[in-house]
KOLLUM-624185 format. One record per residue (C-alpha): residue number from 1; x, y, z; residue in one letter. Coordinates in nm, 3 decimals. Example, Ala and Ser with C-alpha at 12.3 -4.5 7.8 and 13.67 -1.06 7.14 Angstrom:
BEGIN
  resi       xx       yy       zz  resn
     1    1.230   -0.450    0.780     A
     2    1.367   -0.106    0.714     S
% end
This chain:
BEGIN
  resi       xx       yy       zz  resn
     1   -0.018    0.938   -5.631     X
     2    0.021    1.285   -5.726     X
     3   -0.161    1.585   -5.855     X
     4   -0.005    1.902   -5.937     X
     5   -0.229    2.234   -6.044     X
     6   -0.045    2.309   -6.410     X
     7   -0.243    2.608   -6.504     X
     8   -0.591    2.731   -6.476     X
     9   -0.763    2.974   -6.655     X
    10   -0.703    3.362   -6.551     X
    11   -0.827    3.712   -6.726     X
    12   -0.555    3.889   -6.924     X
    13   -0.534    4.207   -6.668     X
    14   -0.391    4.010   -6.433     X
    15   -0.133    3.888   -6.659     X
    16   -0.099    4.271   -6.747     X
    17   -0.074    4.348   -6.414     X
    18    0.174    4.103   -6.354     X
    19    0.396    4.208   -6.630     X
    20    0.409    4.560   -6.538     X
    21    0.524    4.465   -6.133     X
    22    0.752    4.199   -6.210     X
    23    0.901    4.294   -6.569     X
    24    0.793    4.106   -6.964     X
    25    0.806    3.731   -6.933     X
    26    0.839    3.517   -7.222     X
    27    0.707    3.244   -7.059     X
    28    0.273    3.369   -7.013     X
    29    0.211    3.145   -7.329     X
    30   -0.018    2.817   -7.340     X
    31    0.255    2.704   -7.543     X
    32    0.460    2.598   -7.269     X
    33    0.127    2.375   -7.140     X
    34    0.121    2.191   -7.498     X
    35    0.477    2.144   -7.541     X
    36    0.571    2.014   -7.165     X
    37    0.274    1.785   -7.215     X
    38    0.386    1.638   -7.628     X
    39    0.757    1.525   -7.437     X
    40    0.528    1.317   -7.171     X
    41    0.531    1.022   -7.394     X
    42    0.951    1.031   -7.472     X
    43    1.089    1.198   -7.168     X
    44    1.108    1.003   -6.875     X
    45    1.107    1.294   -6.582     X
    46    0.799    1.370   -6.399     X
    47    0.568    1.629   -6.581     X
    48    0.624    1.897   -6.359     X
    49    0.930    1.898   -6.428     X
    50    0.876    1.916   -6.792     X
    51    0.690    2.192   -6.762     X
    52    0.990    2.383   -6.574     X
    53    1.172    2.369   -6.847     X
    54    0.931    2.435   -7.105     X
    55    0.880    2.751   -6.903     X
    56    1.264    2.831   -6.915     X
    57    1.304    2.765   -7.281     X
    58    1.022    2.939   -7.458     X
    59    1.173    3.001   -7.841     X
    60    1.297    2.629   -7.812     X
    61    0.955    2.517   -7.684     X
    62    0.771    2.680   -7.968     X
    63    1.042    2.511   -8.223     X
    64    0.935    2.189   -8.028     X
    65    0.554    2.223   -8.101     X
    66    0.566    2.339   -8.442     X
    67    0.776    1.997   -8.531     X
    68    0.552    1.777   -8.287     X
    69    0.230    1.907   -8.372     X
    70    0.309    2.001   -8.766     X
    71    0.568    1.724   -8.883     X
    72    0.549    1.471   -8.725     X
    73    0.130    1.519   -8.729     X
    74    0.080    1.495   -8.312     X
    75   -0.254    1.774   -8.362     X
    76   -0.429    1.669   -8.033     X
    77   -0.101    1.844   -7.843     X
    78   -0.269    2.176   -7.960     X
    79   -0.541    2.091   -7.749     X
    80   -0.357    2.175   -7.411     X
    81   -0.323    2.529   -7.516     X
    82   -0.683    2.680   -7.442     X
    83   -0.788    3.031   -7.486     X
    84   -1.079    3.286   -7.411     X
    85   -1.205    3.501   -7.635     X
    86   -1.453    3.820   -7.585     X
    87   -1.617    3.841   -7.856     X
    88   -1.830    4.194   -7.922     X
    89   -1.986    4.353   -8.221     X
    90   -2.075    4.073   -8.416     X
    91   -2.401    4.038   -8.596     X
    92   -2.618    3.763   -8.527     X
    93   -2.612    3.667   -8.856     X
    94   -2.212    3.643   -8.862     X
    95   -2.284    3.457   -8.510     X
    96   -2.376    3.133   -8.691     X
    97   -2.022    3.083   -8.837     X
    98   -1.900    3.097   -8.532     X
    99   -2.065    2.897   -8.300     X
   100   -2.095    2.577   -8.573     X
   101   -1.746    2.468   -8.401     X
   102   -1.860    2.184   -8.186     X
   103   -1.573    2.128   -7.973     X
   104   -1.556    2.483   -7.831     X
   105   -1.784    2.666   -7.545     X
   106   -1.964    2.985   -7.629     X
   107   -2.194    3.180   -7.412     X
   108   -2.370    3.449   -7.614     X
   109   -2.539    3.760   -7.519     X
   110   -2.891    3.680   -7.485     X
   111   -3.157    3.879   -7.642     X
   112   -3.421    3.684   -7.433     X
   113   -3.331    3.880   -7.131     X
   114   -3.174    4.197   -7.232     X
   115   -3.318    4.489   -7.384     X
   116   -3.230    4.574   -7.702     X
   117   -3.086    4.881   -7.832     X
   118   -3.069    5.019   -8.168     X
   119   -2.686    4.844   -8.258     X
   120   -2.729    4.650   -8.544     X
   121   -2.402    4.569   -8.782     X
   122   -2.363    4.724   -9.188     X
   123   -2.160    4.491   -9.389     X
   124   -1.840    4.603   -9.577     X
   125   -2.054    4.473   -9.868     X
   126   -2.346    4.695   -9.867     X
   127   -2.174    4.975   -9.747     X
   128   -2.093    5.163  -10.106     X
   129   -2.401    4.994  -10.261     X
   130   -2.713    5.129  -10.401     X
   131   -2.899    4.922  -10.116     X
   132   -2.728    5.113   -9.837     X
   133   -3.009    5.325   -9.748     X
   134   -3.290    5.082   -9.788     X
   135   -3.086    4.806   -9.600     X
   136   -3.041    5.110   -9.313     X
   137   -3.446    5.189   -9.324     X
   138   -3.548    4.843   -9.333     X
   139   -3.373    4.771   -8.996     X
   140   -3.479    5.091   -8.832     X
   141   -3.847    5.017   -8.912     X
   142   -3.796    4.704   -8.750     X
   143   -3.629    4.814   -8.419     X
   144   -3.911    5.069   -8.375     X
   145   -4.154    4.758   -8.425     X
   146   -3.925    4.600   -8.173     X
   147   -4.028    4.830   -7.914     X
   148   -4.346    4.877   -7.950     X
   149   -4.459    4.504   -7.925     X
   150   -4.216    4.492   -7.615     X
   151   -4.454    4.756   -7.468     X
   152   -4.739    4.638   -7.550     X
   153   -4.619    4.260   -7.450     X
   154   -4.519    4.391   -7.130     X
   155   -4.835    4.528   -7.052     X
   156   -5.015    4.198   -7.154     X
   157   -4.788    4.016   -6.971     X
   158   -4.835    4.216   -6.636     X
   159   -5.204    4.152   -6.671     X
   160   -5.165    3.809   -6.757     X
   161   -4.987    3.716   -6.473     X
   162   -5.128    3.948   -6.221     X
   163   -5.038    3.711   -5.947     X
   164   -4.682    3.703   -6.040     X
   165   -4.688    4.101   -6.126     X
   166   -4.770    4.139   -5.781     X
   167   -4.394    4.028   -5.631     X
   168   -4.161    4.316   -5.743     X
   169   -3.912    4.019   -5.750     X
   170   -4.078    3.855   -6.040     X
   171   -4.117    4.163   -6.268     X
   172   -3.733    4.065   -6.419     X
   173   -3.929    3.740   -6.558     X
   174   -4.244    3.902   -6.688     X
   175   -4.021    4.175   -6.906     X
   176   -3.806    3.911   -7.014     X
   177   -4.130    3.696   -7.168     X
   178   -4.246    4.018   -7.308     X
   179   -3.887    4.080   -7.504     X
   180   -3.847    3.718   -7.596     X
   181   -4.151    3.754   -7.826     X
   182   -4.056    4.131   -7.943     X
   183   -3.713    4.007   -8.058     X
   184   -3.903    3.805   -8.366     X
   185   -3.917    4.127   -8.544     X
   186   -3.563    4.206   -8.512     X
   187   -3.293    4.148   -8.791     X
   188   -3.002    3.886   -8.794     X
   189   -2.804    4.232   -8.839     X
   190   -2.844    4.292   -8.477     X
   191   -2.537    4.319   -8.316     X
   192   -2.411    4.028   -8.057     X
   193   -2.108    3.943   -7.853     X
   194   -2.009    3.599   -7.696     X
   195   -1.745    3.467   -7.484     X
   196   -1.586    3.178   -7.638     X
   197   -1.370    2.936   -7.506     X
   198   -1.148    2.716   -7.754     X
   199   -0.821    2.502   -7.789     X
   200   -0.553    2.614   -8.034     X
   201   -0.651    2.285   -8.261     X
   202   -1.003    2.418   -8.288     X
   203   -0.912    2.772   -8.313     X
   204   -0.679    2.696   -8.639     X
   205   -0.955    2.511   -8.784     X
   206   -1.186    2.830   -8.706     X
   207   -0.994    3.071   -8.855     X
   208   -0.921    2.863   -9.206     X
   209   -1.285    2.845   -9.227     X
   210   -1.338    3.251   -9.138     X
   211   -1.040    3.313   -9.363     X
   212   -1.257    3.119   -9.644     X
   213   -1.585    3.251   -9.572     X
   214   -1.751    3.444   -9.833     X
   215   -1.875    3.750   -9.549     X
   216   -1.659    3.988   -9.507     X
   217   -1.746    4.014   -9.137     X
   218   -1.632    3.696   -9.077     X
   219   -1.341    3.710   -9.255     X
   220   -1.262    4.041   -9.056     X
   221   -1.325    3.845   -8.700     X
   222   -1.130    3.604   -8.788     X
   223   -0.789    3.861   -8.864     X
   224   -0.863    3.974   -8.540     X
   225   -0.896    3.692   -8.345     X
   226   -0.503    3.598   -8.503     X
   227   -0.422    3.928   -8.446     X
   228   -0.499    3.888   -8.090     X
   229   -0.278    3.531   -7.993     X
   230   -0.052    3.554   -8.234     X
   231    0.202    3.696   -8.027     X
   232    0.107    3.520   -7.757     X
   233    0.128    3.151   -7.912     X
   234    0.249    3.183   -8.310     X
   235    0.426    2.798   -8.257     X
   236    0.038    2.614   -8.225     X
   237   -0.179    2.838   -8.500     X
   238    0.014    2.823   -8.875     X
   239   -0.254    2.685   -9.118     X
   240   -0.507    2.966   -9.048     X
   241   -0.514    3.073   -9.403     X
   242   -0.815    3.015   -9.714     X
   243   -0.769    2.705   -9.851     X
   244   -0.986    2.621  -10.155     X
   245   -1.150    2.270   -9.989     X
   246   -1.322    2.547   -9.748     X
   247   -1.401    2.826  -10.002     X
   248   -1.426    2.614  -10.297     X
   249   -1.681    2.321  -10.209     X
   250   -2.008    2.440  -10.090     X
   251   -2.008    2.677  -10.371     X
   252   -1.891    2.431  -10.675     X
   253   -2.206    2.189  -10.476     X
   254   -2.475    2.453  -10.472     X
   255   -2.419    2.513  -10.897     X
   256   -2.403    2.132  -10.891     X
   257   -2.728    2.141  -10.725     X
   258   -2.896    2.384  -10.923     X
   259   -2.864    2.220  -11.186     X
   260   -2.978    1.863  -11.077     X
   261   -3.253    2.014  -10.943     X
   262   -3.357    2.215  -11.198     X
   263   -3.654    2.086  -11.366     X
   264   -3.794    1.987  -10.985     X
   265   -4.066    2.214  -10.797     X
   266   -4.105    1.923  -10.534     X
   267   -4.250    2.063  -10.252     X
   268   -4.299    1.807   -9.995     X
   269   -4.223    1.877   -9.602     X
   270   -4.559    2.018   -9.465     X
   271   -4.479    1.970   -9.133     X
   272   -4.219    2.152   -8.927     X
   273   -4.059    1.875   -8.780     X
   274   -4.014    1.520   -9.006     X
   275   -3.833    1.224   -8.889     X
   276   -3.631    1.099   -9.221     X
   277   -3.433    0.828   -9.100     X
   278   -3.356    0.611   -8.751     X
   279   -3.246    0.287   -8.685     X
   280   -3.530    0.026   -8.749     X
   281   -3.439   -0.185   -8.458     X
   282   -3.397    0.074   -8.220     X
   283   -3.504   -0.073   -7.879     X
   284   -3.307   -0.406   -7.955     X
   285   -2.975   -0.221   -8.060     X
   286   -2.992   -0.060   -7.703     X
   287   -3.048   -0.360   -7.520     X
   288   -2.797   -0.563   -7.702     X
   289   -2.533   -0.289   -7.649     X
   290   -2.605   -0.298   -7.261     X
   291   -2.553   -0.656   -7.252     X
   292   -2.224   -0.635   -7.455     X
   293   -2.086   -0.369   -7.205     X
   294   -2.173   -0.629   -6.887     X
   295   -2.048   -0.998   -7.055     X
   296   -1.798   -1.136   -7.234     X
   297   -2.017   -1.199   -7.556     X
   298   -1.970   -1.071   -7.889     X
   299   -2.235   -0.770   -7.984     X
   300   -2.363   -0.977   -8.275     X
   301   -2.390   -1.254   -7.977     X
   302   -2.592   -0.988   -7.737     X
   303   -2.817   -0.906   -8.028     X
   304   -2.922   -1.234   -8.163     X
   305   -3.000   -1.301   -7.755     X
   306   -3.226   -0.987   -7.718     X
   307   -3.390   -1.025   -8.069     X
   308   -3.557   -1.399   -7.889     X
   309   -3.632   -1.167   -7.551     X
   310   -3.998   -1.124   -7.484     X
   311   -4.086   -0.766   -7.428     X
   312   -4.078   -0.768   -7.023     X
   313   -3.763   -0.876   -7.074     X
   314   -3.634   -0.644   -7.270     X
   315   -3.809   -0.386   -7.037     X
   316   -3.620   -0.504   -6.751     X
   317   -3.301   -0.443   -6.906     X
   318   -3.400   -0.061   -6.941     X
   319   -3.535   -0.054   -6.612     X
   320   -3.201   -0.129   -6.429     X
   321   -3.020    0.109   -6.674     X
   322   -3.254    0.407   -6.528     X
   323   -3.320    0.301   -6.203     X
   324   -3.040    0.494   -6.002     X
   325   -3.103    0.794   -6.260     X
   326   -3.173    1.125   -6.109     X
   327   -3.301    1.408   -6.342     X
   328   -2.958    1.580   -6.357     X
   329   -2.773    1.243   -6.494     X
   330   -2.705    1.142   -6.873     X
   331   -2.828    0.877   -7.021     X
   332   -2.561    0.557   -7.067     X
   333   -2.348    0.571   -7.343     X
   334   -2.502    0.279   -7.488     X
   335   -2.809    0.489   -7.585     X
   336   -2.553    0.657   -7.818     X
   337   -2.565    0.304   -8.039     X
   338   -2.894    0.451   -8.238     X
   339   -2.995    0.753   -8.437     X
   340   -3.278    0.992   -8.570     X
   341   -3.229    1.205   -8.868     X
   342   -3.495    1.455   -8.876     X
   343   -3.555    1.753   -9.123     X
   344   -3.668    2.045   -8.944     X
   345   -3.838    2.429   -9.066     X
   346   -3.757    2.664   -8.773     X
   347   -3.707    3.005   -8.706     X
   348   -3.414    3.192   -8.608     X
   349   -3.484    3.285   -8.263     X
   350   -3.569    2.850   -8.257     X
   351   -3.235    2.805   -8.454     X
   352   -3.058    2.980   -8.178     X
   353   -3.117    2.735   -7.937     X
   354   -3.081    2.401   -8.165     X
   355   -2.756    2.480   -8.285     X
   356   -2.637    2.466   -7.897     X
   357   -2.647    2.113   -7.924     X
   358   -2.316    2.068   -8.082     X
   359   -2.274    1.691   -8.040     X
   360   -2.579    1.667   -8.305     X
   361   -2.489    1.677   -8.652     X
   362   -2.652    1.997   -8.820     X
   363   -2.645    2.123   -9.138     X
   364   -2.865    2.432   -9.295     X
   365   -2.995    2.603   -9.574     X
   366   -2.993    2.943   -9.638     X
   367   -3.264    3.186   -9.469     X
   368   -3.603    3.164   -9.706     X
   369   -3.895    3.396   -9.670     X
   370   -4.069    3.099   -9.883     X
   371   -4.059    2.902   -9.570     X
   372   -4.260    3.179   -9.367     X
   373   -4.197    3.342   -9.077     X
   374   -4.309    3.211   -8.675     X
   375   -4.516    3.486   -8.523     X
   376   -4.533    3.418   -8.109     X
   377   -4.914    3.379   -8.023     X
   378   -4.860    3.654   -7.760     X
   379   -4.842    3.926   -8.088     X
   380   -5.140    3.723   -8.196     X
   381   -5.357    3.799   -7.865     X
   382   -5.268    4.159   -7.867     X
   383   -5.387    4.210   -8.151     X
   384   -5.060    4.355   -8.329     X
   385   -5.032    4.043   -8.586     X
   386   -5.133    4.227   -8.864     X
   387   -4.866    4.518   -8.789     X
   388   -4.588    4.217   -8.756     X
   389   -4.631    4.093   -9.122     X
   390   -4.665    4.416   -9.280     X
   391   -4.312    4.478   -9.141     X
   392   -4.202    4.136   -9.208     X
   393   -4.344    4.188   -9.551     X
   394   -4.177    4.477   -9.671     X
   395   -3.878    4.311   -9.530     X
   396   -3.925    4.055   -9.744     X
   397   -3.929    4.258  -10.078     X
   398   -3.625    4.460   -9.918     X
   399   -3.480    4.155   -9.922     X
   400   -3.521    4.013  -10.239     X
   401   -3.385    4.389  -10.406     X
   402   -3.074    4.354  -10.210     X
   403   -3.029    4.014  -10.309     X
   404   -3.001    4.088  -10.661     X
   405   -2.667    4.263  -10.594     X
   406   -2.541    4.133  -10.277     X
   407   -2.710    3.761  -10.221     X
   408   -2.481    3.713   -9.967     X
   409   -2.567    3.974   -9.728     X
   410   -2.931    3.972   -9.833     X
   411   -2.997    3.761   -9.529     X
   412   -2.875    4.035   -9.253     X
   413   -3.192    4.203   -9.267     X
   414   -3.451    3.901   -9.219     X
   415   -3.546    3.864   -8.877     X
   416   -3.566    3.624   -8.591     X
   417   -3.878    3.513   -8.718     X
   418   -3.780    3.391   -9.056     X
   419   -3.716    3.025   -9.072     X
   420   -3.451    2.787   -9.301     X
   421   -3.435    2.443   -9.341     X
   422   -3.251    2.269   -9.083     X
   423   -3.059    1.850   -9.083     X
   424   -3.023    1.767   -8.785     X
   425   -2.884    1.340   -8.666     X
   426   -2.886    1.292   -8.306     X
   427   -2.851    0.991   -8.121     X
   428   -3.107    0.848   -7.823     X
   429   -2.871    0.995   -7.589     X
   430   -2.857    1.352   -7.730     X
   431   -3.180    1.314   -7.746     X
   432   -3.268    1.263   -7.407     X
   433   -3.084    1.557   -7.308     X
   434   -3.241    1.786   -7.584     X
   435   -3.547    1.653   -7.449     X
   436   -3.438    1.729   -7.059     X
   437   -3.350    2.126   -7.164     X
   438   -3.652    2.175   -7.425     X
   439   -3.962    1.967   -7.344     X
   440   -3.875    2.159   -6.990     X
   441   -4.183    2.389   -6.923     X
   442   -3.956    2.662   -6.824     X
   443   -3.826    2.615   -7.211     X
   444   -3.853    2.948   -7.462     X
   445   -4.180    2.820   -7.613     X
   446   -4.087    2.733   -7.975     X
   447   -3.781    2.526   -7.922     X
   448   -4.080    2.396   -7.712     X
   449   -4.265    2.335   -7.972     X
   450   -3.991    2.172   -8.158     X
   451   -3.839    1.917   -7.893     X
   452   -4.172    1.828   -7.814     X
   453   -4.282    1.728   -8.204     X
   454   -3.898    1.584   -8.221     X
   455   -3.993    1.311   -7.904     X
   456   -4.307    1.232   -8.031     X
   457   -4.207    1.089   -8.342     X
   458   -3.915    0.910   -8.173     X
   459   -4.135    0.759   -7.944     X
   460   -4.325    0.572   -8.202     X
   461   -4.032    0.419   -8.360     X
   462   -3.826    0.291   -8.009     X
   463   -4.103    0.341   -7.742     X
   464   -3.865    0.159   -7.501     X
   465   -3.516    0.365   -7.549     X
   466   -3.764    0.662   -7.483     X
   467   -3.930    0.538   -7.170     X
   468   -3.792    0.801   -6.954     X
   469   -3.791    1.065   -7.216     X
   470   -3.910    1.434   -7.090     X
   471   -3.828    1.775   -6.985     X
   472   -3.663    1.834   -6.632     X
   473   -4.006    1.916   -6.495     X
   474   -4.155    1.616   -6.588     X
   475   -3.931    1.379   -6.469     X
   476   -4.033    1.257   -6.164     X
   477   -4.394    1.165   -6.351     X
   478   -4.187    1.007   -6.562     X
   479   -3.987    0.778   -6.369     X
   480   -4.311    0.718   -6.156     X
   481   -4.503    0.551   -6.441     X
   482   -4.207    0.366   -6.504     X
   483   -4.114    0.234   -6.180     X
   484   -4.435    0.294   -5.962     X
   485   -4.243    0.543   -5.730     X
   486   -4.024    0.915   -5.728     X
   487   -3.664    0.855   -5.724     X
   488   -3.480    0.866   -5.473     X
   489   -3.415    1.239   -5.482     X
   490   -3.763    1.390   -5.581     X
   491   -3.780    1.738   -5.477     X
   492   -3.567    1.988   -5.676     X
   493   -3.618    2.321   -5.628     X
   494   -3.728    2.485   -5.994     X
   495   -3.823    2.809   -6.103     X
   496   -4.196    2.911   -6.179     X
   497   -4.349    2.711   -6.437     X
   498   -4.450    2.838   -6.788     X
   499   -4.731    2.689   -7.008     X
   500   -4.611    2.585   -7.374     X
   501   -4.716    2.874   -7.633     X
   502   -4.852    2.723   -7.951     X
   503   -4.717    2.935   -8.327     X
% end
């Protein structure tokens, strides 16, 4: 056995660095990684030595990809060739296109912890409108709202937590409570920046869709982003262009829409969180599918076994799936075998932190100020609730002048707090792990809210898949009134707990 170190990640200086000591070189390309790895399957020599030659031959290993990858259809080859992206200036508005890719890793600039400043992003579109001004005021009334709850927060924070206030090492986590709740009033214009980390095959598909987008911001990032590795790897990106199925069908669906729906004023979700659809024989599926992975039976076999198994049974089957489980570990793929489809209203700030969960399938509406806006109880007990919604009103008829002009760039100037409709599938095993980051008391307090009301309605429809269900901090609770004992590993050392915040 053998392992050789093929490449590894490194920051572009170096590779600047290196080029200026030791001459150009052809061969600092991913390219080489992608093509040496497509000839594994026909060339017989070790891989290493595939790769020395890739390296050698650059201009005939890019002619090699572009046939392997683009004639003869071999896409997952792209997927050696991995790149990282710093990502700056981007609103947070814009930052939704981006980070819908689920096979890609993003880390985004956090406005939970930072202080903001006054950056916030003009689109191309607005800029030579009548609405340039007013978009420009509305956003400057609400940064100066911005930092005046922050102060005031702050100070009710300190007070709130005098204990805490009282360790200078604990004043980081106090301020950042206090701007978590001030951000609400700030717009999706805000400026961003993320680091992003993506394989050519993904990053293609990324810029077709930027290239088709509607915003000219995104259409701008993505130019830039091919801008930036096309001279580095042109042989794995060539179908980066528009293409009409991604500029063409949402819009030919909404006027389809419209005009199905156009004699309906339905108004039926009154609940943030509803569970539409799941798998009627939840806790059976599960079972059946861990049987199937340890026999030699059929599935349909396994099932028509568990479907006769008294409850304890059944119970004992989950039991010995869990029983080794310590709070850090997934759930067994098995759990993947069911699924929840649950319509959610939440805010943008909440929005922020569901989309993260890219192995869910999510889909959205537009922003709506129909749907309200989430104010954070903390600007309720200082008092400063009224002063919220008159900014979030005149927002809101800001917002519906700029809209008759520029409907798609309306949106840049509602705020954190505004909500849209969100569809969201998961399966029990995303679920668990939504519910081990969220439920969590040390959880921002209205994704909280929203993981919490998510688990409770999945508990009443497969009350056994669930059985171990809860937030990191709960877990050994948990898997004590399951199993009448800790785990193995009980103590884990966690930060200072945080009481949920009701909206």
């Amino acid at each position: 056995m053998k392992v050789h170190l093929a490449g590894y990640n490194v920051d572009t200086t170096i590779l600047d660095e290196l080029q200026l000591k030791c001459g150009k070189r052809q061969d600092l390309t991913p390219e080489v990684l992608s093509a040496a790895y497509a000839r594994i399957s026909r060339d017989p020599r070790p891989i290493n030595e595939i790769r020395d030659l890739a390296r050698q031959e650059v201009e005939k290993t890019r002619k090699s990809n572009s046939t392997i990858i683009f004639k003869m259809g071999h896409h997952s080859v792209a997927e050696h060739a991995v790149f990282n992206l710093d990502i700056l200036g981007v609103s947070r508005f814009a930052m939704e296109e981006v980070e819908k890719f689920r096979l890609s890793s993003y880390t985004e600039k956090s406005q939970r912890y930072i202080t903001l400043d006054k950056d916030f992003v003009i689109p191309e579109e607005i800029k030579d409108s009548i609405h340039l001004d007013l978009y420009k005021a509305t956003i400057a009334d609400q940064n100066r709202a911005y930092f005046e709850l922050y102060n005031r927060l702050k100070e009710h924070v300190f007070k709130k937590h005098a204990d805490l206030a009282k360790d200078p090492k604990q004043h980081n986590l106090l301020e950042g409570w206090a701007k978590e709740d001030a951000r609400y009033i700030t717009s999706l214009a805000t400026e961003s920046q993320v680091g992003l980390t993506i394989n050519a095959r993904n990053l293609e598909l990324m810029l077709r869709r930027f290239a088709s987008c509607p915003l000219r911001e995104i259409q701008a990032l993505g130019s830039q982003i091919y801008q930036t590795i096309s001279d580095v790897a042109p042989s794995i990106v060539l179908f980066y262009q528009a293409n009409d199925r991604d500029s063409k069908t949402y819009p030919n669906l909404k006027k389809i829409t419209a005009d199905i729906l156009k004699n309906s004023d339905n108004q039926s979700q009154d609940k943030a969180v509803v569970l539409t659809d799941f798998n009627r024989d939840s806790d059976n599926i599960i079972s059946a599918a861990l049987l199937h992975s340890c026999s030699d039976k059929s599935y349909n076999d396994c099932k028509q076994i568990v479907d006769n198994l008294s409850e304890e049974e059944k119970i004992s089957i989950f039991k010995t799936a869990w029983e080794n489980m310590q709070l850090y570990d997934s759930m067994l793929r098995e759990f993947e075998y069911t699924n929840l489809t649950y319509n959610i209203v939440l805010s943008s700030a909440c929005f922020g932190q569901l989309k993260r969960h890219r192995m869910s399938t999510i889909t959205s509406q537009d922003y709506s100020p129909s749907l309200g806006v989430t104010v954070p109880q903390s600007i309720k007990d200082i008092g400063m609730e009224k002063y919220f919604m008159e900014v979030i009103d005149k927002t809101n008829e800001n917002y519906a002048k700029i809209k008759q002009d520029t409907p798609n760039v309306a949106p840049y100037i509602l705020t954190n707090a505004h909500r849209k409709r969100v569809l969201i599938r998961v399966n029990a095993r995303e679920l668990y792990h939504i519910s081990r980051l969220r439920q969590d008391a040390h959880a921002q307090w209205d994704i909280q809210n929203v993981s919490w009301a998510m688990v409770e309605e999945a508990k009443k429809v497969m009350p056994l898949t669930l059985g171990l269900i809860g937030g990191k901090d709960q877990y050994n609770d948990v898997y004590k009134n399951v199993f009448g004992r800790l785990p193995k590993i009980a103590e884990v050392n966690l930060p200072e707990k945080r009481s949920i915040k009701e909206t």
